[in-house]
C-alpha atoms as one frame of an Amber mdcrd trajectory, in Angstrom:
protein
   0.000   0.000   0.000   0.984   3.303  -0.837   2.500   5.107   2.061   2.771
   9.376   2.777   6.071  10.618   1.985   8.601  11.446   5.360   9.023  14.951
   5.957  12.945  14.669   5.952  12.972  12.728   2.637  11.754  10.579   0.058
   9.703   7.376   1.154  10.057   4.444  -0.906   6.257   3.317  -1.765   7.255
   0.014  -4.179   9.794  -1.476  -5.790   9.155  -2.142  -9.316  12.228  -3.941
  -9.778  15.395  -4.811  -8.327  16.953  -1.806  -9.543  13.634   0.468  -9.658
  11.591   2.413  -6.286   8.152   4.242  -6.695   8.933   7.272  -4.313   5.798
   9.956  -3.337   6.619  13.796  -3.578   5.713  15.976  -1.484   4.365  19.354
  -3.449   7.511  21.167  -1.870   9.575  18.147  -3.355   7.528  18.205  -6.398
   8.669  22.044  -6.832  12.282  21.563  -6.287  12.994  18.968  -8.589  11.318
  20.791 -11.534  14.012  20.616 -13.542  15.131  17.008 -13.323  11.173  16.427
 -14.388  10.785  18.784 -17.238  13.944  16.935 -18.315  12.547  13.647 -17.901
   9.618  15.085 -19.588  11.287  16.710 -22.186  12.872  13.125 -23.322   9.335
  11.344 -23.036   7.785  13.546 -25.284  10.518  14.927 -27.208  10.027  18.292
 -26.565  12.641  21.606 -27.342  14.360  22.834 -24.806  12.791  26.004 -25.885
   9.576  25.432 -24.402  10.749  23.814 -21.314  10.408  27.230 -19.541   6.195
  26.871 -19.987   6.116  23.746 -19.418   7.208  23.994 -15.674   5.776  27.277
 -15.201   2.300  25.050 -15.928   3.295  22.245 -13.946   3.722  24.567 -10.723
   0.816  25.963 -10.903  -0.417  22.792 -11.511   0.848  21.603  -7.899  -0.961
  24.729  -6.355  -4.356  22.630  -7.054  -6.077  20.609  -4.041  -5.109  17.142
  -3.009  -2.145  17.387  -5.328  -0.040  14.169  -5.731   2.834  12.831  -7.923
   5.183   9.991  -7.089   8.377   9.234  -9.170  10.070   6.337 -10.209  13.849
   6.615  -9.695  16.846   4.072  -9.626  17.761   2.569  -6.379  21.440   3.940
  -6.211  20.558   7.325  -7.264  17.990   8.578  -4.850  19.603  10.990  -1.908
  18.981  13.286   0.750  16.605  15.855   1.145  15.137  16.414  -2.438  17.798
  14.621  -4.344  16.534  12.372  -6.597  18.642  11.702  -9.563  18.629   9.472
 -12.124  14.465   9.803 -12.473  13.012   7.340 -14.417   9.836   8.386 -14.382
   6.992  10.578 -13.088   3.575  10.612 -12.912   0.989  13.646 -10.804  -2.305
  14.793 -10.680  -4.913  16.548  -8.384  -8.609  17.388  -7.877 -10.546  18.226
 -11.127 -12.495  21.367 -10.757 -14.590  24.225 -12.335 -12.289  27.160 -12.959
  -9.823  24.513 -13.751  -8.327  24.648 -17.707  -8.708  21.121 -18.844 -11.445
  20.631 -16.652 -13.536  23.264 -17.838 -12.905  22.717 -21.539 -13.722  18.635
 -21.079 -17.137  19.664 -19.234 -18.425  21.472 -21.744 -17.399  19.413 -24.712
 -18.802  16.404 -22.469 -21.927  18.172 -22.292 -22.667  19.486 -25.395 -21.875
  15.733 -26.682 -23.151  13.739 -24.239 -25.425  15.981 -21.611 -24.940  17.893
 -18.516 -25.809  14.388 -16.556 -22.503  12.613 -18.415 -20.364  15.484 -18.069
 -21.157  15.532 -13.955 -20.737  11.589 -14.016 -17.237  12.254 -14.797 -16.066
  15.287 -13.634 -18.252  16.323 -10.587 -15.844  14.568  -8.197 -12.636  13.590
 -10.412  -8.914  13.264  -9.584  -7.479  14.582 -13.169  -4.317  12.397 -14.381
  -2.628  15.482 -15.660   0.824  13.658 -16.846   2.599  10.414 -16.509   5.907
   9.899 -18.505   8.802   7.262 -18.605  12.227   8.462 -20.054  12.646   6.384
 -23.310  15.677   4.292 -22.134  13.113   2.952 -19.508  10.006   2.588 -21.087
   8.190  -0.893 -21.796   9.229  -2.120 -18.078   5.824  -1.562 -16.106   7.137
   1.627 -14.680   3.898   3.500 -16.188   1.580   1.271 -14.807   3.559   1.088
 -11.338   3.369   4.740 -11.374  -0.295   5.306 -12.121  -1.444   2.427 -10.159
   0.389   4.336  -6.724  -1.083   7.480  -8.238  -4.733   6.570  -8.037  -4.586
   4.048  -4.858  -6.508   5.616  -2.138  -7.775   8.486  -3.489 -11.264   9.851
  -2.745 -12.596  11.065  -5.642 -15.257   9.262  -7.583 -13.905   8.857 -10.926
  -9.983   9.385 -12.440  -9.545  11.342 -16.237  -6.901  12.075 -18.798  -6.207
  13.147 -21.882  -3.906  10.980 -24.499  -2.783  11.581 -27.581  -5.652   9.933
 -30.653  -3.940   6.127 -32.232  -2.861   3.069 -30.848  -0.120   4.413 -28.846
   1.811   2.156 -25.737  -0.076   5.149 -23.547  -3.460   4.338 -24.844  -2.976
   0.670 -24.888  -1.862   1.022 -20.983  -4.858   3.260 -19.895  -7.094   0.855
 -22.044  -5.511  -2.321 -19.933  -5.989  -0.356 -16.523  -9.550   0.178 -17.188
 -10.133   3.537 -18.331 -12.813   3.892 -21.194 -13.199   6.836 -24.246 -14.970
   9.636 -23.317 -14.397  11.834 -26.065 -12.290  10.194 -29.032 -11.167  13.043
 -30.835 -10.895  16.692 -29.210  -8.721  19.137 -29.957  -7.576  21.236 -27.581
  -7.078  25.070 -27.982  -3.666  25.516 -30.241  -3.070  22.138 -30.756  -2.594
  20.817 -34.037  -3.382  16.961 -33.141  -6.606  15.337 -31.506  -6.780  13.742
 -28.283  -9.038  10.864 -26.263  -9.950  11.951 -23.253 -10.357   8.746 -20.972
 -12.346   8.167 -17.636 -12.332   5.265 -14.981 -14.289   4.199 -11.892 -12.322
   4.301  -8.470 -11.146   2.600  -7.049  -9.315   1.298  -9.960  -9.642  -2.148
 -11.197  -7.819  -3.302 -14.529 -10.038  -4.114 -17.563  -8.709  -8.319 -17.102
 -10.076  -8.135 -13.374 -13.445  -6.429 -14.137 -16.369  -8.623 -13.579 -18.290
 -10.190 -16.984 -21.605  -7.971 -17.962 -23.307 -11.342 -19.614
């Protein structure tokens, strides 16, 4: 089971492998290690380093949100003291969906005028928002991603879980698909981007599409 992290340091939460710990952030950890993240970020999604600058400023403010959590997946040898935690393989946060909220606000009302008001509150009246989980390419296809998001969402109170995923049979979309979460919208484009997404939705406590019960 998922444990808080120590005040004095990082908490190891599971160990994926051998060589591999799930560790929980605290937001002030979270904050400190913004760098090493964007970085890690950077690799997963092969972004320029000239828009790394936005992408933390929107990633603090993202930790400013209620019941913020992210845990990271780090080698064994490499995590330190205080808010050390080099090499990161991996990290993975969200927080409490809400009106006022960017992605939130824009996935209501695209839920609603597609599917009703009564869908749209289904999902997002009481949601815990998956805003970003990302492996560095020399350690994906190891489980970290699922290691990670499974931590992330054990526990917490909300009703339902959401993201948003880029459209195609990606590894990401095969992985959300295999943990249980289900299309919502298949193809929305968010303001200034150029390629569709699927925003997903689960049931929490989470429970992995092979473990669900049969319908017939």
């Amino acid at each position: 089971m998922a444990a808080a992290a120590t005040a004095g340091g990082w908490h190891t939460l599971t160990r994926v492998r051998p060589e591999l710990r799930l560790q929980n952030l605290t937001t002030s950890q979270f904050l400190a290690n913004l760098g090493v993240l964007t970085d890690t970020y950077a690799a997963a999604m092969r972004m320029p380093a000239q828009d790394l600058p936005a992408r933390r400023a929107v990633m603090a403010h993202h930790a400013t949100y209620g019941l913020f959590r992210a845990v990271v997946a780090t080698a064994c040898n490499g995590g330190g003291k205080g808010h050390g935690v080099l090499p990161v393989t991996g990290f993975a946060y969200g927080f409490h969906g809400g009106a006022g909220q960017w992605w939130h606000d824009l996935v209501y009302d695209a839920l609603a005028r597609s599917h009703g008001v009564v869908v749209a509150d289904r999902w997002l009246a009481d949601s815990f928002e998956v805003a970003e989980v990302h492996v560095h390419p020399d350690h994906q296809g190891q489980g970290t991603g699922r290691a990670m998001l499974t931590t992330l969402l054990e526990g917490r109170p909300e009703r339902t879980a959401v993201l948003s995923t880029m459209t195609g049979d990606t590894p990401a979309h095969r992985l959300y698909l295999s943990m249980g979460f289900a299309t919502l919208l298949p193809s929305f484009y968010f303001p200034g981007a150029v390629d569709p997404y699927e925003v997903m939705g689960t049931d929490l406590p989470l429970v992995p599409r092979a473990r669900r019960p049969s319908r017939s």
